[in-house]
C-alpha positions as CSV (number, residue, x, y, z in Angstrom):
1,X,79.3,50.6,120.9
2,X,76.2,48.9,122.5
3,X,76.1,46.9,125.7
4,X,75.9,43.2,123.3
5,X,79.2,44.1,121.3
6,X,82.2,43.0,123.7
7,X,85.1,44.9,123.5
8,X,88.1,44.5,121.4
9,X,91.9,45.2,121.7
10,X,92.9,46.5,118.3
11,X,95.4,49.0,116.7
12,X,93.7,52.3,115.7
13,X,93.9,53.6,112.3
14,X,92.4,57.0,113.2
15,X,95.1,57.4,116.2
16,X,98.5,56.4,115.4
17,X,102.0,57.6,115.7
18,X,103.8,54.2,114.5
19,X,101.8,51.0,114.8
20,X,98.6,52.4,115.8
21,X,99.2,50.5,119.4
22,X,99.4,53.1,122.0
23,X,96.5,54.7,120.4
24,X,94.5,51.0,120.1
25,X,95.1,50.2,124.1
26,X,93.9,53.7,125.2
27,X,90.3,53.1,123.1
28,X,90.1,49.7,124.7
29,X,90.7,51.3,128.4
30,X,89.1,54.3,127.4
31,X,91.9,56.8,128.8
32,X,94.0,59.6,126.5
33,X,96.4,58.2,124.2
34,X,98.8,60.4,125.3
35,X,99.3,58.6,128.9
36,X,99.5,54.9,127.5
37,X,102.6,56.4,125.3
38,X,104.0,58.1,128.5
39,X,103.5,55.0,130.7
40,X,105.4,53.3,127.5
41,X,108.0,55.1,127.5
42,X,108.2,55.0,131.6
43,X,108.5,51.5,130.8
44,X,110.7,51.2,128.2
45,X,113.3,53.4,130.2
46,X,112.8,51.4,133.2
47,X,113.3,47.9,132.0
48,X,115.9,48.7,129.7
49,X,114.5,49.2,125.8
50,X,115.2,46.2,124.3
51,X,112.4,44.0,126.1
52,X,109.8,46.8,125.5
53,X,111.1,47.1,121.9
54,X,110.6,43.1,121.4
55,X,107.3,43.4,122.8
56,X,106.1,46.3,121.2
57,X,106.9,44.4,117.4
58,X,105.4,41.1,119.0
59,X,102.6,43.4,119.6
60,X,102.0,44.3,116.3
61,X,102.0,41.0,114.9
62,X,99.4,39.7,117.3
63,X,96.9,42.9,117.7
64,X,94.4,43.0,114.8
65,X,94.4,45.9,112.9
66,X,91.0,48.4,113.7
67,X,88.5,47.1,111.1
């Protein structure tokens, strides 16, 4: 990516375990995939799973797939 093209949030099709999510928000902040799915699943277990689970579907309606 060059400095002109601004980054986007997407879902990664080359990095996915469900939805492509975890693997699209670790491009985007340029970290391992691997700690945005621990960090979701610290989250999930801390706020109870139903509100991550909610969100996480939300998610995937809203966040483009990678093109």
């Amino acid at each position: 990516m060059n400095e002109t093209t601004p980054r986007r949030l997407h879902r990664s099709e080359k990095d996915r375990k469900i939805a492509g999510l975890c693997g699209g928000v670790a491009e985007y902040l340029n970290v391992d995939p691997t700690m945005v799915r621990l960090a979701a699943v610290i989250l999930a277990a801390i706020s109870g799973l139903a509100p991550m689970v909610i969100g996480y579907l939300v998610a995937i309606l809203i966040v483009p797939l990678e093109r």
